[in-house]
C-alpha positions as CSV (number, residue, x, y, z in Angstrom):
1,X,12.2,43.8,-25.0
2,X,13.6,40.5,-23.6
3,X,12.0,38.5,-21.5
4,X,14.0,36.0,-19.5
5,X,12.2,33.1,-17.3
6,X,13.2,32.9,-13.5
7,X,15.6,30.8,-12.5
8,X,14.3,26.9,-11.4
9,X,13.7,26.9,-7.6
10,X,16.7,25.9,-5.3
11,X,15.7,22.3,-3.8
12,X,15.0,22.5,-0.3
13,X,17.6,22.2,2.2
14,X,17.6,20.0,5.3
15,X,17.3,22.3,8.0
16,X,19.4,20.1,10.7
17,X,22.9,20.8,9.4
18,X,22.1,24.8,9.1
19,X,21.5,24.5,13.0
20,X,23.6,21.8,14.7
21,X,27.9,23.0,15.0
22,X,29.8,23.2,12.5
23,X,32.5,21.0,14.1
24,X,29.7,18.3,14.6
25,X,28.9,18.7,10.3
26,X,32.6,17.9,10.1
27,X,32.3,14.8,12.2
28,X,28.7,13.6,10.5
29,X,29.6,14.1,6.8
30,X,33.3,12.1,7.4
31,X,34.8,8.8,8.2
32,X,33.0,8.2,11.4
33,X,29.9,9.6,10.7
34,X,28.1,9.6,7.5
35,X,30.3,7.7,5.5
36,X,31.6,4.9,8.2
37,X,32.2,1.2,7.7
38,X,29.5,0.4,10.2
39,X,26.9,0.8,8.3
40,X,24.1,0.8,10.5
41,X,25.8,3.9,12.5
42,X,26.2,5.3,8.9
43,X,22.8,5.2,7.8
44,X,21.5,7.0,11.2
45,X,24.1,10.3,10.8
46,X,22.8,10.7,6.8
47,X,19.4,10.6,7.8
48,X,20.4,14.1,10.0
49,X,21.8,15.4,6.8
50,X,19.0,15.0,4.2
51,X,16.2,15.1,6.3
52,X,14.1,17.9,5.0
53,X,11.1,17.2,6.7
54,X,12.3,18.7,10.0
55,X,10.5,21.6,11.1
56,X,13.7,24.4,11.5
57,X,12.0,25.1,15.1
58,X,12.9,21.4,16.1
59,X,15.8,21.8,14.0
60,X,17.1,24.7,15.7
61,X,16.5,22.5,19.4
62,X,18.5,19.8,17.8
63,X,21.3,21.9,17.0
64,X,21.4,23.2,20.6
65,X,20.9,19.6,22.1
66,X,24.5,18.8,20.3
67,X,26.2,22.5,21.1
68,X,25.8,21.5,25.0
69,X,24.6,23.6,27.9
70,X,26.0,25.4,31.2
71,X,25.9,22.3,32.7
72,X,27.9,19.7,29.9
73,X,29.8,22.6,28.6
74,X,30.3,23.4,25.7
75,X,31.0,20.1,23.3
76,X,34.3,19.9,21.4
77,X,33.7,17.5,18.9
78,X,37.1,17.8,17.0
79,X,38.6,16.3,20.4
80,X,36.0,13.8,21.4
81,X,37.6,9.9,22.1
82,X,34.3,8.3,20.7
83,X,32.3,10.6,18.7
84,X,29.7,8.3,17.9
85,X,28.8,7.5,21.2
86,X,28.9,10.6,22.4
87,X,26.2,11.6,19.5
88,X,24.3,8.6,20.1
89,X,24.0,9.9,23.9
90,X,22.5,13.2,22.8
91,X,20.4,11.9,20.4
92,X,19.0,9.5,22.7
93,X,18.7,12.2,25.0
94,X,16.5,14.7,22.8
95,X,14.4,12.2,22.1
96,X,13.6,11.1,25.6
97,X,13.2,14.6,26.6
98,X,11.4,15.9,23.6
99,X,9.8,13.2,21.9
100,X,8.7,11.1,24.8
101,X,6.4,11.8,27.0
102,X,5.3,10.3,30.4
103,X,1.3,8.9,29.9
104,X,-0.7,10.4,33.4
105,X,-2.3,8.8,35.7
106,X,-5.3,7.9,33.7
107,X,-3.0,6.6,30.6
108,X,-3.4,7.6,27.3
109,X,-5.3,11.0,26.6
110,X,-8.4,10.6,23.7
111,X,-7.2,14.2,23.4
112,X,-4.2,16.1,22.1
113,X,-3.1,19.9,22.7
114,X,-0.4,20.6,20.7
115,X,0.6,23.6,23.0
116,X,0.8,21.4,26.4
117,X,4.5,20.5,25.9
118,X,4.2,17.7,29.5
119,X,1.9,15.7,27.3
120,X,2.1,16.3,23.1
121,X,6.0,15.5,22.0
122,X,7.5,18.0,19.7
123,X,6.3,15.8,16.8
124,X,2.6,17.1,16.8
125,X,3.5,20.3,18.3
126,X,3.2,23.6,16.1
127,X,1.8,22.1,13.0
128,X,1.0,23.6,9.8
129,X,-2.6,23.5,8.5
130,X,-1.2,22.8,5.3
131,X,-0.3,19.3,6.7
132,X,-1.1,17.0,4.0
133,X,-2.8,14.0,6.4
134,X,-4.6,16.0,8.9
135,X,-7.9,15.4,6.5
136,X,-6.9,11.8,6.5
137,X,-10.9,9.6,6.2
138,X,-11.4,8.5,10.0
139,X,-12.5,5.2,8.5
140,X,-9.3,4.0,6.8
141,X,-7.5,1.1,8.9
142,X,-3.8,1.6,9.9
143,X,-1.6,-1.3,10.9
144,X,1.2,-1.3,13.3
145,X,3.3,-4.1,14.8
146,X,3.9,-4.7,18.8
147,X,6.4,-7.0,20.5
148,X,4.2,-9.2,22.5
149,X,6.8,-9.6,25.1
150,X,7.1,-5.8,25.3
151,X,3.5,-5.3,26.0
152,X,3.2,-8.1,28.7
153,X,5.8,-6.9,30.7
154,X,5.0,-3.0,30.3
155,X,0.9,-4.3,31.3
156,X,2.6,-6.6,34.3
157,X,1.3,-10.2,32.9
158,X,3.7,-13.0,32.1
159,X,3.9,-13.4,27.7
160,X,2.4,-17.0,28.3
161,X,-1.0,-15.3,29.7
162,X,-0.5,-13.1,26.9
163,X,-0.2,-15.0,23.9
164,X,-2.9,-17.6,25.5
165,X,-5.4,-15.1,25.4
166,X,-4.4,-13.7,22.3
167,X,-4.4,-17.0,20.7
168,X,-7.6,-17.9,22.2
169,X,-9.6,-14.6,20.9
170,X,-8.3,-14.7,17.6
171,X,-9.6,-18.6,17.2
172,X,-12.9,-16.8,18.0
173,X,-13.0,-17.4,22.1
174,X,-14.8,-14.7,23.3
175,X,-14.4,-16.2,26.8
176,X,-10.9,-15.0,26.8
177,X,-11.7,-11.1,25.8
178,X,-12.2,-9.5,29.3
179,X,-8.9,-10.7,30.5
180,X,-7.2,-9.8,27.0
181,X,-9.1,-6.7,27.7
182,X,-7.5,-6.1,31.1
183,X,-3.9,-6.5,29.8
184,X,-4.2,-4.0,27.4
185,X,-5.9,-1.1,29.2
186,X,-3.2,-2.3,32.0
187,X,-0.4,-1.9,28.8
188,X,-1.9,1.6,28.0
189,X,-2.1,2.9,31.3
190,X,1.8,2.3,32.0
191,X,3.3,3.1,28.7
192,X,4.4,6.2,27.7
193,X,3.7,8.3,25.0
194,X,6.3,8.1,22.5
195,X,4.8,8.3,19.1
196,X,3.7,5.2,16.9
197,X,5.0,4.6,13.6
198,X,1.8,3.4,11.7
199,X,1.5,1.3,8.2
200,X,-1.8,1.8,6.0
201,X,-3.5,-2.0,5.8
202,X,-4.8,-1.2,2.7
203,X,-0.6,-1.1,1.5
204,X,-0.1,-4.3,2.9
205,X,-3.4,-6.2,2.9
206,X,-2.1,-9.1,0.7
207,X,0.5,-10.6,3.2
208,X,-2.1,-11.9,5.2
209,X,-3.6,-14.7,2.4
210,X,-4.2,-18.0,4.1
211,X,-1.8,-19.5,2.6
212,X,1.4,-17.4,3.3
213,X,2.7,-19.5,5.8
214,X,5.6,-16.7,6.4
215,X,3.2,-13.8,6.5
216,X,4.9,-12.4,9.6
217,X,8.5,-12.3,8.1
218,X,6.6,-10.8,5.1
219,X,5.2,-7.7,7.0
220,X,8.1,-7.0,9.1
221,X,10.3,-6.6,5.6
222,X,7.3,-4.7,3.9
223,X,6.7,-2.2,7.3
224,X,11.4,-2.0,7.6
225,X,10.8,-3.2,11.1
226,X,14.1,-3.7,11.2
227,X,14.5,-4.2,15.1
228,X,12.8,-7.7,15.0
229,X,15.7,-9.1,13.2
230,X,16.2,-12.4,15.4
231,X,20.2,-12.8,15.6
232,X,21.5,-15.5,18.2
233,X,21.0,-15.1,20.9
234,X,17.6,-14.4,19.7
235,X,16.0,-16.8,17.7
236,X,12.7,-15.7,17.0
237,X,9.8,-12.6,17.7
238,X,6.1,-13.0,18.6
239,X,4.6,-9.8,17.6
240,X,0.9,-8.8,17.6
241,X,-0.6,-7.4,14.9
242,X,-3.3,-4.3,15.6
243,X,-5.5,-3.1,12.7
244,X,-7.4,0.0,13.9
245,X,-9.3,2.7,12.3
246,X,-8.3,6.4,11.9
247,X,-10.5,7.8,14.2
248,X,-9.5,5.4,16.8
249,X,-6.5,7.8,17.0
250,X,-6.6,10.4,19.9
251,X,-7.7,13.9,18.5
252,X,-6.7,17.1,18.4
253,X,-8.3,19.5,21.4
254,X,-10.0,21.4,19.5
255,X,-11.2,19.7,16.4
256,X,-12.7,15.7,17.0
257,X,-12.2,15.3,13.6
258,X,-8.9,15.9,12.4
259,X,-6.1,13.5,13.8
260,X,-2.2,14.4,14.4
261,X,-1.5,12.1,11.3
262,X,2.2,13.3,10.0
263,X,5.1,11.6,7.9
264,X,7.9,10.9,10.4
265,X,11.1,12.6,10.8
266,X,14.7,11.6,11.7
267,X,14.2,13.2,15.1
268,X,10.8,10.8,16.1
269,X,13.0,7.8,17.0
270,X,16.2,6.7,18.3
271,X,18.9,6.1,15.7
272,X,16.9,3.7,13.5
273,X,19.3,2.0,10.1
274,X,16.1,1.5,8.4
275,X,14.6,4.2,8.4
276,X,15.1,6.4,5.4
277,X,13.4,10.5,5.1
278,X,11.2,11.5,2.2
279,X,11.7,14.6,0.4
280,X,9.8,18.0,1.5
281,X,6.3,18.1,0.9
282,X,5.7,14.1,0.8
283,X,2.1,13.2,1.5
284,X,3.9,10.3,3.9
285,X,6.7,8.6,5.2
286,X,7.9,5.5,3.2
287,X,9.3,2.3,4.6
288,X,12.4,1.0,3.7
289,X,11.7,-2.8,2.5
290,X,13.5,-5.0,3.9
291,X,13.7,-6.9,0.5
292,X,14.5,-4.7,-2.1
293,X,12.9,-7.0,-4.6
294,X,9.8,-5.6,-4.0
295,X,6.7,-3.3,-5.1
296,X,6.6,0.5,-4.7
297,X,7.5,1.4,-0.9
298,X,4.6,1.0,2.0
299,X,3.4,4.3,3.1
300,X,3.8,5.5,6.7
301,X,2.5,7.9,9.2
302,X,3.4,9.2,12.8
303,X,0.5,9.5,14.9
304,X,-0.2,10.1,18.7
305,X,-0.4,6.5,20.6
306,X,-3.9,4.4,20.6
307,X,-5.4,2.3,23.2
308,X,-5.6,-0.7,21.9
309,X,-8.9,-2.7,22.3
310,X,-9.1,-6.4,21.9
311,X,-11.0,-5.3,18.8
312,X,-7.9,-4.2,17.5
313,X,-6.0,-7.3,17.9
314,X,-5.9,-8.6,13.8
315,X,-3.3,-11.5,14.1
316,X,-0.2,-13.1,16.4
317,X,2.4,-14.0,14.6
318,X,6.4,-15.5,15.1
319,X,9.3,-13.6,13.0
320,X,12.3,-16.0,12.6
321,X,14.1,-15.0,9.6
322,X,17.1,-13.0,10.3
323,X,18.0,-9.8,8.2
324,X,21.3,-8.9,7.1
325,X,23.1,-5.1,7.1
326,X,23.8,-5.9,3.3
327,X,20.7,-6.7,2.4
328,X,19.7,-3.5,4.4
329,X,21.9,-1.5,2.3
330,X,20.7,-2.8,-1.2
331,X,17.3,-2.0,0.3
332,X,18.0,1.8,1.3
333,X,19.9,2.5,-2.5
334,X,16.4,0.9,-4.2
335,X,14.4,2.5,-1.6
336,X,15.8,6.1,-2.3
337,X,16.2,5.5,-6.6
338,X,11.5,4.8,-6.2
339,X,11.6,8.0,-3.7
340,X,13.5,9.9,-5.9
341,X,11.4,9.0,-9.3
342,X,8.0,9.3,-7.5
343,X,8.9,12.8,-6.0
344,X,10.6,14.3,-9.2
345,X,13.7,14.6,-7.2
346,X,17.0,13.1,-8.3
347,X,18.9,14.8,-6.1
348,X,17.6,14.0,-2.6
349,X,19.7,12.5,-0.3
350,X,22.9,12.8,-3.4
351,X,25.1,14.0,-1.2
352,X,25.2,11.0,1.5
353,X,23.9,8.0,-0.9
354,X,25.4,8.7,-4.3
């Protein structure tokens, strides 16, 4: 008798393109989409196409975001003027409808129910126990990066109070932490609650010796923060820097200790260049560097919004170098050949960057 071994198992597929038109796929894999000249529209469409870390229920509400409704009609995107915008449109729109959500009156929840759709976004609705960072220690530190312009105007405060306070409590000036206090919990209570993008300070700890003097240029290349890229007009970004344990992350409802910790998808963000999906099964997201001359990728999670402390404040810092879309693109073909060796899969994301 002859045994034969089973065939190797099919790769997974991204679920987005098995959902969305198929006079949209047309658009996305061609000219104008996927394989454009603009480069920065390019990146955002392949994303859509390899991204197989969609669930297929959000996949499937994608696909009807871009089919239309009784109220747009049905979309005809063989006859559209300006495809991209028009995508870019419902993109945007999915997102602000299904992603963000409006904080209530008492600003952000400690709690999250993944079945209370007014509240949880899509991302941290419906998932698996499988879900490989749910177990994720409550005392590991993640990092993430705010504009400090952003949160003084979302908190009502001018960014001069702002960055005197934080400036002041970081020098050790504990006179100043009641009013730095007040913005925040003002920032928190007005803010929605779109999901964070997160970096793991253990990843990133060595940017912040004493004596690199361009530490904040360093982390926003090592975290692919690529929207504080200062190009005249702008000539520079202060950002705060918030360190913050695990468990200061809001909880799920029913369990205090396991937080919504997930790798982030296409569909958590507006049409972001730098961003790049990992395959299936990926422990975390990865960030694309910035500098492709670099160490392995930084790890990333997706997690539920915190309210920040003045405790959480770890550094202020100015970003003034610039970054340019060919230097992003060098970054996003090293970026996928390291994703593609550390998850055994050469052929992930083949079929939009070759």
């Amino acid at each position: 008798m002859c045994y034969m071994s089973p065939p190797p198992a099919s790769p997974p597929r991204a679920p987005i393109p098995l959902h969305a038109p198929t006079d949209w796929l047309v658009w996305a894999k061609g000219s104008d989409g996927a394989k454009s000249s603009n480069l920065e529209h390019a990146f955002g469409v392949r994303n859509l196409l390899v991204d197989e870390s969609v669930p297929d229920w959000r996949a499937a509400n994608y696909g009807r975001c871009l089919t239309g409704n009784a109220i747009t009609g049905e979309i005809d995107w063989k006859s559209l003027s300006d495809a991209s915008r028009t995508w870019r449109g419902f993109h945007n729109k999915y997102f602000e409808e299904r992603v963000v959500r409006p904080a209530p009156a008492s600003g952000i929840p400690g709690k999250i129910d993944p079945t209370d759709d007014t509240l949880c976004p899509e991302s941290f609705q419906q998932l698996p126990d499988s879900s490989p960072f749910l177990s994720a220690s409550l005392n590991l530190d993640l990092v993430r990066v705010e504009d400090l312009a952003t949160v003084a105007t979302i908190g009502g405060y001018s960014t001069s109070a702002l960055r005197d306070l934080a400036d002041q409590f970081l020098k050790g000036d504990l006179s100043a932490e009641a009013d730095l206090r007040d913005i925040l919990d003002s920032f928190s209570m007005k803010r929605d609650l779109r999901p964070a993008f997160a970096g793991f300070y253990l990843d990133v700890e060595g940017i912040f010796s004493s004596s690199n003097t361009v530490w904040a240029d360093d982390l926003r290349d090592a975290l692919g923060l690529y929207r504080y890229n200062p190009l005249p007009p702008v000539s520079e970004f202060t950002v705060l820097v918030f360190k913050y344990p695990v468990r200061s992350v809001p909880h799920f409802l029913r369990d205090t200790k396991v937080r919504p910790l997930v790798p982030p998808t296409v569909l958590d963000s507006k049409p972001n260049p730098a961003f790049c999906p990992v395959p299936a099964g990926s422990l975390t997201g990865h960030t694309v560097h910035l500098n492709q001359k670099t160490p392995p990728p930084m790890r990333e999670v997706l997690h539920p919004p915190v309210a920040y402390k003045p405790s959480h404040l770890f550094r202020m810092g100015v970003i003034r170098k610039p970054v340019q879309i060919a230097t992003l693109e060098e970054s996003r073909r090293w970026h996928l050949e390291v994703v593609r060796e550390q998850s055994r899969r050469p052929d992930f994301a083949q079929s939009t960057d070759s």
